[in-house]
RORO-662651 format. One line per 5 residues: number of its first residue (from 1); their letters; for each residue x, y, z of N, C-alpha, C, O, CB. Coordinates in pm, 1 decimal, always signed. Glycine has a CB too. Example, Ala and Ser with C-alpha at 12.3 -4.5 7.8 and 13.67 -1.06 7.14 Angstrom:
REM residues 2
1> AS> +1319.0,-569.0,+780.0,+1230.0,-450.0,+780.0,+1320.0,-330.0,+780.0,+1423.6,-331.9,+846.5,+1130.8,-447.3,+904.6 ~ +1285.0,-225.0,+708.0,+1367.0,-106.0,+714.0,+1290.0,+3.0,+787.0,+1340.9,+113.8,+803.9,+1408.4,-59.8,+572.5
***
This chain:
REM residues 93
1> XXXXX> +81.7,-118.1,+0.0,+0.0,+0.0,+0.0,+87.1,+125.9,+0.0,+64.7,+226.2,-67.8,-93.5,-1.0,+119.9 ~ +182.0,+109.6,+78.4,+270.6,+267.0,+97.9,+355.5,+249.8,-44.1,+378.7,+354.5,-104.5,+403.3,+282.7,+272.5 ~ +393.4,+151.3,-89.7,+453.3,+163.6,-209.4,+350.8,+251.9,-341.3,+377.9,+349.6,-411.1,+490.5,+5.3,-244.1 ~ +250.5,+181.1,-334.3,+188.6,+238.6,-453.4,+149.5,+424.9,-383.0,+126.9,+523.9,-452.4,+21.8,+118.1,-505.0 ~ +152.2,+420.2,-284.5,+113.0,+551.3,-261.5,+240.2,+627.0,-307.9,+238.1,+685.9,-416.0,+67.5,+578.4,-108.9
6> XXXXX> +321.1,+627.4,-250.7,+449.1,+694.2,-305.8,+479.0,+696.0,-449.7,+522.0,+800.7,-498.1,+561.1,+633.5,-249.1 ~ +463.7,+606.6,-513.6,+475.2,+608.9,-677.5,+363.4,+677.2,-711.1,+405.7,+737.8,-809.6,+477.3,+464.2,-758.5 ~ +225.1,+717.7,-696.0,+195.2,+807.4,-696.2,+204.2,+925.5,-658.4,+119.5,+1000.0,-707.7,+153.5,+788.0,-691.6 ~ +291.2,+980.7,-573.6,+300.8,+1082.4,-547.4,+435.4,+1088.7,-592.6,+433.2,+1210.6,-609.4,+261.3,+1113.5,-428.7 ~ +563.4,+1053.6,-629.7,+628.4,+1020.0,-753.2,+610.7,+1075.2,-870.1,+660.6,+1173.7,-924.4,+612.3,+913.9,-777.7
11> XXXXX> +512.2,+977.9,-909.4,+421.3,+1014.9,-1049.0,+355.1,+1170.3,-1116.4,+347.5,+1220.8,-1228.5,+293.6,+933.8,-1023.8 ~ +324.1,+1199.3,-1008.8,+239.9,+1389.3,-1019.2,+411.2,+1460.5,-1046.3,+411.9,+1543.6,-1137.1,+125.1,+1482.5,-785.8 ~ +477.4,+1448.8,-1013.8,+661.0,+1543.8,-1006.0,+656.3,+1678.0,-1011.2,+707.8,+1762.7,-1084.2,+776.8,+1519.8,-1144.9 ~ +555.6,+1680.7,-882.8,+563.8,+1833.7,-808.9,+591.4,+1848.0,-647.6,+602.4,+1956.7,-590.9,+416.0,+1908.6,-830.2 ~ +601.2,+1712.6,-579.8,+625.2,+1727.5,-463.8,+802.1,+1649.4,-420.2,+860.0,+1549.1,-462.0,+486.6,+1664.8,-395.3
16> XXXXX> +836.7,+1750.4,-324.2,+967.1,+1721.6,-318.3,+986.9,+1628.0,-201.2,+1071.5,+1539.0,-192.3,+1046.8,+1844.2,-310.4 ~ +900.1,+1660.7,-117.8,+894.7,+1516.7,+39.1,+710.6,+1429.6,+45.5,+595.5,+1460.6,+15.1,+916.7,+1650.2,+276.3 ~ +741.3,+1379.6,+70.3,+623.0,+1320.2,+116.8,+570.7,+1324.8,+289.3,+603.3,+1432.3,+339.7,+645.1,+1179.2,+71.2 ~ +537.5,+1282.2,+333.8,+511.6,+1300.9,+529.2,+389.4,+1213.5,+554.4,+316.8,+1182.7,+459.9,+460.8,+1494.1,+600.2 ~ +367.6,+1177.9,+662.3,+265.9,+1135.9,+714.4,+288.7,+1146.7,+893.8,+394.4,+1154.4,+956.5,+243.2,+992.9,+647.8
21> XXXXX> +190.4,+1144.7,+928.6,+160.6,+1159.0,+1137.7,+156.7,+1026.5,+1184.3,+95.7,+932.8,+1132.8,-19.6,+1235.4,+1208.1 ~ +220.9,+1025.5,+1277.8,+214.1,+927.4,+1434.0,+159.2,+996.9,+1502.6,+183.0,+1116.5,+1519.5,+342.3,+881.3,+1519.8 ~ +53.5,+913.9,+1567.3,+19.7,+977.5,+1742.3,+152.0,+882.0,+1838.7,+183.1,+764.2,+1856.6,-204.3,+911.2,+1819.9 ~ +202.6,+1029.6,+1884.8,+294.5,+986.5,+1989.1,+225.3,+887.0,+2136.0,+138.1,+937.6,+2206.7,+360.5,+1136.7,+2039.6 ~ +268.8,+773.2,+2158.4,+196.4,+693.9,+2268.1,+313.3,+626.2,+2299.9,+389.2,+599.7,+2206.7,+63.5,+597.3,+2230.7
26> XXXXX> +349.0,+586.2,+2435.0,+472.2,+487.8,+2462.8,+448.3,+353.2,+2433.9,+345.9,+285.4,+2425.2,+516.7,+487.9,+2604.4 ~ +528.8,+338.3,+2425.3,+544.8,+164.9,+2437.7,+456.8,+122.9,+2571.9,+370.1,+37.0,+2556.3,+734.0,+108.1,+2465.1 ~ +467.8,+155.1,+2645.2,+379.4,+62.0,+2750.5,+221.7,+137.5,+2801.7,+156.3,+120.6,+2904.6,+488.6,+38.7,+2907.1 ~ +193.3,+238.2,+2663.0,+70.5,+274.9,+2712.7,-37.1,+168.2,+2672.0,-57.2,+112.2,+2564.2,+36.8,+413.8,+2663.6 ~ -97.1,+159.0,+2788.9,-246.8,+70.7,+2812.4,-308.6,+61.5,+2695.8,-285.1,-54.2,+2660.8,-359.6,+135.7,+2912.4
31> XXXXX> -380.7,+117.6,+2604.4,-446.1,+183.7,+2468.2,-345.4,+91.6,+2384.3,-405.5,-12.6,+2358.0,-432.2,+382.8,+2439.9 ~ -197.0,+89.2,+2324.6,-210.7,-1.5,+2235.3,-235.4,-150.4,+2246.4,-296.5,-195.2,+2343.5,-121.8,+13.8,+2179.6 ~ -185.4,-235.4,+2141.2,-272.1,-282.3,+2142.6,-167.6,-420.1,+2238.6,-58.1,-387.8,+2284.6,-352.7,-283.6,+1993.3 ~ -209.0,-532.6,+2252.2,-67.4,-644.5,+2335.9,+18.7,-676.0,+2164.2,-14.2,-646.4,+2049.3,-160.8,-874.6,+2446.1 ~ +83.3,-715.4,+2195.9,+238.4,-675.2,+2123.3,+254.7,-653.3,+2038.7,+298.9,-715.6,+1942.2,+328.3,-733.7,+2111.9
36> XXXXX> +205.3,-507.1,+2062.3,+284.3,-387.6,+1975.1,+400.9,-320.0,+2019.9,+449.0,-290.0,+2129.1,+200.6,-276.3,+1951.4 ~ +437.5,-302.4,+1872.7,+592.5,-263.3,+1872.6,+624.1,-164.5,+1789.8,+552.7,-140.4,+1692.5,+682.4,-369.2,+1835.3 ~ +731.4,-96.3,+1816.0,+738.1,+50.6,+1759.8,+789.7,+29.5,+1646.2,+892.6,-38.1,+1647.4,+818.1,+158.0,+1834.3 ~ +745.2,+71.7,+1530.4,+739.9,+97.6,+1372.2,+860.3,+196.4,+1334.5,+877.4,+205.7,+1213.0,+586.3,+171.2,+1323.9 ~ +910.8,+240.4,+1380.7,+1062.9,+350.1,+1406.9,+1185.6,+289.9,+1259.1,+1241.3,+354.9,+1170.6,+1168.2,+295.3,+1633.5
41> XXXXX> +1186.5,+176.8,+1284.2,+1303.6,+125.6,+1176.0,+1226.1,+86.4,+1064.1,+1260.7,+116.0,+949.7,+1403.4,-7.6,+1225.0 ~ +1108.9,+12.6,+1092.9,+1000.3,-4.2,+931.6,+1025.5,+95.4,+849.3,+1056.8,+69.3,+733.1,+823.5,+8.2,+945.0 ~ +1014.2,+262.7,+905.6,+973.1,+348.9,+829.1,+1134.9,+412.9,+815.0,+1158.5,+459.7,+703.6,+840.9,+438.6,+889.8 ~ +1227.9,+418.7,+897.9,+1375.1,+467.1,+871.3,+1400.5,+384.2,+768.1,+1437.9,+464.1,+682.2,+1487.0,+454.9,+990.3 ~ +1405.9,+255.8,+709.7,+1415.4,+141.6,+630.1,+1349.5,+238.1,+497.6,+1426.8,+267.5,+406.4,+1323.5,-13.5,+695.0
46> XXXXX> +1270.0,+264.1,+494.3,+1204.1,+342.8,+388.3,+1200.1,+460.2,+317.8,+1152.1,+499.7,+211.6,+1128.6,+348.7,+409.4 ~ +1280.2,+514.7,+430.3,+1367.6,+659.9,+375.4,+1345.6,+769.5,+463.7,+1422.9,+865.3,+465.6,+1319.3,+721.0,+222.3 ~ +1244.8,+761.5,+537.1,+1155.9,+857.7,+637.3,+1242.5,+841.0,+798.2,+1290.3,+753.1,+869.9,+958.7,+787.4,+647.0 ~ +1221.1,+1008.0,+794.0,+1309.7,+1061.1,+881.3,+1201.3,+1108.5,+989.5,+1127.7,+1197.4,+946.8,+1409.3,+1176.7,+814.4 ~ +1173.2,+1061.0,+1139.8,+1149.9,+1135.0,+1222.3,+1174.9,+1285.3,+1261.2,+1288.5,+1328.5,+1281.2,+1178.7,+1078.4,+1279.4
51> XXXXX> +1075.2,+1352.6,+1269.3,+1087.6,+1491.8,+1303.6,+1012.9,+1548.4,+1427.7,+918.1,+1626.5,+1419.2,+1045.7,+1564.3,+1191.3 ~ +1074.9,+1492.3,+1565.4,+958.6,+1538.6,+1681.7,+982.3,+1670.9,+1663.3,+885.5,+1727.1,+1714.6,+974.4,+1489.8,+1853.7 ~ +1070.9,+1768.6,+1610.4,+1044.4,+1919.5,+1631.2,+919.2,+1958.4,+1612.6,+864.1,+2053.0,+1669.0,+1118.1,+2002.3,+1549.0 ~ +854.1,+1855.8,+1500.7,+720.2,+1869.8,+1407.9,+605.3,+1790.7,+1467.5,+599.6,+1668.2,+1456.9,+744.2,+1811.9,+1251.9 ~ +505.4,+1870.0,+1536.3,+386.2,+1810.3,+1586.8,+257.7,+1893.9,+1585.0,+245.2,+2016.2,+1578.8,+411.8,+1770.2,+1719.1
56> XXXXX> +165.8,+1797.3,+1592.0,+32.0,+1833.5,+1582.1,-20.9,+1802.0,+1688.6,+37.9,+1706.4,+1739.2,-36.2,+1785.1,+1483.1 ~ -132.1,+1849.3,+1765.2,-177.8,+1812.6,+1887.1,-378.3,+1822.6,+1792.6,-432.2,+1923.8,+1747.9,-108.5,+1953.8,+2053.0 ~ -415.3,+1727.0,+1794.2,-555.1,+1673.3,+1742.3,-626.5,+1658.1,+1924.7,-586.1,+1645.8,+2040.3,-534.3,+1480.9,+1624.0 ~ -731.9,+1667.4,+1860.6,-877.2,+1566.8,+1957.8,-956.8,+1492.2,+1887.4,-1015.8,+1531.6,+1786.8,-1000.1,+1654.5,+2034.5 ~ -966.7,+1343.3,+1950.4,-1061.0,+1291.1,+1902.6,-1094.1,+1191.9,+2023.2,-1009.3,+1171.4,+2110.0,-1032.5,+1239.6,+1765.8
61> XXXXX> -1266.1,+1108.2,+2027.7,-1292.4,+1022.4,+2164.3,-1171.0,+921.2,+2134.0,-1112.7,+882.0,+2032.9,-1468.7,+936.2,+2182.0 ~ -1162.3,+899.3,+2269.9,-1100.4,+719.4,+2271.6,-1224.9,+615.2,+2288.5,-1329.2,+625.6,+2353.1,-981.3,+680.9,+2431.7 ~ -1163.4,+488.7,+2188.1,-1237.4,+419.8,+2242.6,-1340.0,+342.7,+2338.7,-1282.7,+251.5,+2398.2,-1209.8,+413.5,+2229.7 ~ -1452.0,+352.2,+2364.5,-1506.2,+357.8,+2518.5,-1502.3,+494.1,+2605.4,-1512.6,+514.9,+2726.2,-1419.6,+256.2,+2602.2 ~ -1487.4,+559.0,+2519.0,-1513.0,+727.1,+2591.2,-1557.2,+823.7,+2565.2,-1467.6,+907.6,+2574.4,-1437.4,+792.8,+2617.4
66> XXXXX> -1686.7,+887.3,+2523.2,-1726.4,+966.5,+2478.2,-1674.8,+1142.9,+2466.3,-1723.4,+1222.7,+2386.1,-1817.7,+932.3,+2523.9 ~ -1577.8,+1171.2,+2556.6,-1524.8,+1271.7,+2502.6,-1426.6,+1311.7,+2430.3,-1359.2,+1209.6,+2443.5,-1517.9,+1315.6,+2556.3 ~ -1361.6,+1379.7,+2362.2,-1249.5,+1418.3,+2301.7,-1142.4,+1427.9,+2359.6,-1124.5,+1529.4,+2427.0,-1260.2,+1510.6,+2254.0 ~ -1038.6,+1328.0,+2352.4,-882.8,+1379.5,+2405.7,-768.8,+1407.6,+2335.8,-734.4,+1329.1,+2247.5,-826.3,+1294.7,+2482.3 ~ -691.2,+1524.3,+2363.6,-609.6,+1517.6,+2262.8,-498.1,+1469.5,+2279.0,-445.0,+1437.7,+2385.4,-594.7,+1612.9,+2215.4
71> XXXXX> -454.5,+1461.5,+2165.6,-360.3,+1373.4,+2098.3,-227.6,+1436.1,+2049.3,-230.0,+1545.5,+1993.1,-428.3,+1314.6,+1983.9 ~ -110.0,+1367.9,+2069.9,-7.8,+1461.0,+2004.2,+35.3,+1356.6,+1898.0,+41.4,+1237.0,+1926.3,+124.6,+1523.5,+2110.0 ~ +73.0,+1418.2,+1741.7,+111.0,+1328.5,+1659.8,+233.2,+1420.5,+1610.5,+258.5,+1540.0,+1625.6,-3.0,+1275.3,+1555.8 ~ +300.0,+1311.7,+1543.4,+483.4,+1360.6,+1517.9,+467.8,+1331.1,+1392.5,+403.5,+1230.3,+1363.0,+636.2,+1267.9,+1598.4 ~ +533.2,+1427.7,+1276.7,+584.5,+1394.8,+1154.5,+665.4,+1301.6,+1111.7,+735.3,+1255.8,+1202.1,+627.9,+1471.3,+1120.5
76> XXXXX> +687.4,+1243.5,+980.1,+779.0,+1208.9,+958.6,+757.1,+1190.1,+824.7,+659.8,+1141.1,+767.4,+818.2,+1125.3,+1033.2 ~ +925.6,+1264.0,+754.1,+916.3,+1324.5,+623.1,+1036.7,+1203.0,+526.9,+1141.2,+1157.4,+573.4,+972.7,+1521.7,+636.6 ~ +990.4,+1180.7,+414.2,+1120.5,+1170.9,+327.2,+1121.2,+1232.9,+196.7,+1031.4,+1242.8,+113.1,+1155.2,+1033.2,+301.3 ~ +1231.9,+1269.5,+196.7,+1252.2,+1387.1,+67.7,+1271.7,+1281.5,-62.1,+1332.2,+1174.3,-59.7,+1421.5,+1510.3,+90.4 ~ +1215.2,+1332.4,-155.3,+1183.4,+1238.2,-328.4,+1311.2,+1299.3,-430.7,+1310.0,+1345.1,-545.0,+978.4,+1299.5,-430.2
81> XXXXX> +1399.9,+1280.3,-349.0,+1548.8,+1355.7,-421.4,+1506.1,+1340.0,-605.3,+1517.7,+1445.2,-668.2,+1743.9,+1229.5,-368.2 ~ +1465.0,+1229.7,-675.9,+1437.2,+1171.2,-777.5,+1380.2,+1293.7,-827.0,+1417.4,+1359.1,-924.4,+1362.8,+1046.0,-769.2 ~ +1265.9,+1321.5,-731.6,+1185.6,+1472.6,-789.8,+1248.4,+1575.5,-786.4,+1240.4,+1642.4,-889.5,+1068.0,+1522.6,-721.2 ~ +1338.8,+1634.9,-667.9,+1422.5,+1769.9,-643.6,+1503.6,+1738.4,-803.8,+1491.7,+1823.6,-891.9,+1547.7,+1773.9,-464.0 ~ +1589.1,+1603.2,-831.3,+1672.8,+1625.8,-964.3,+1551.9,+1670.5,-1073.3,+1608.6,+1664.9,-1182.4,+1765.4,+1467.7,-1018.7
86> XXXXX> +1474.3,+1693.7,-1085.6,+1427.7,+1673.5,-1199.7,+1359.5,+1849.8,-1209.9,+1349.5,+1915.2,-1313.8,+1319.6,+1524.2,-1203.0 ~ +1319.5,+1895.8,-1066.9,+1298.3,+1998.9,-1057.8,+1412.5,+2095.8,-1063.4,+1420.2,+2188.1,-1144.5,+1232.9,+1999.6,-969.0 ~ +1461.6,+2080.0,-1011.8,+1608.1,+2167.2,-1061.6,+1687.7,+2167.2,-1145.9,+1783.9,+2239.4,-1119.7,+1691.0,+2167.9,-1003.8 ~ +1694.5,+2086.7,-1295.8,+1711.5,+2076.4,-1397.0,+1616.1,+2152.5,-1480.0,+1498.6,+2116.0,-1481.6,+1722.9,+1964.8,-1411.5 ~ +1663.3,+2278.7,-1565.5,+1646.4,+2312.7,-1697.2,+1559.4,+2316.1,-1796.2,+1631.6,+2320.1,-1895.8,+1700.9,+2273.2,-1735.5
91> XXX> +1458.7,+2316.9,-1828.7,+1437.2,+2245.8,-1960.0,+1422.8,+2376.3,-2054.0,+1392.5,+2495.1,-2042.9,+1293.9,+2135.6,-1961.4 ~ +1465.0,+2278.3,-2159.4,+1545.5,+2283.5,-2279.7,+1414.8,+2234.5,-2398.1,+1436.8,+2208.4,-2516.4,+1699.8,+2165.8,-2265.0 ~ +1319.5,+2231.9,-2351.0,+1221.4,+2171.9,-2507.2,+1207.7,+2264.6,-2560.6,+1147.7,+2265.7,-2668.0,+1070.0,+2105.7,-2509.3
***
């Protein structure tokens, strides 16, 4: 799935990073799920660079709770160098 998403966004050759959000939660918070494990090298493996400088703080209910809590979620970007070459090249037609 993340493959074809990226080759689409690839494909358009106007964007120079791509990104998507984590909600920040520890490892031993109650809420996930039993053994889960942090996704950190899946996505370093893939080119994507953690950026806690970069956060969003959302609300939404938790499960079994009718009010809104918020949430802090962290970026994480990888740059489509493939696209920067192509954007910073010239053309000549």
């Amino acid at each position: 799935m993340y493959d074809l998403f990226e080759k689409e966004v690839r494909a358009k050759k106007i964007y120079s990073e791509i990104a998507f959000k984590e909600v920040v939660r520890p490892l031993d918070d109650p809420r996930r799920p039993k053994g889960c494990f942090s996704l950190d090298s899946f996505w370093m493996k893939r080119g994507y660079v953690k950026h806690p400088e970069l956060t969003q703080e959302l609300a939404w209910p938790e499960i079994g709770g009718g009010k809104d809590v918020m949430h802090t979620l962290v970026f994480w970007i990888k740059e489509l160098s493939d696209v920067l070459a192509r954007r910073s090249l010239p053309d000549h037609s």
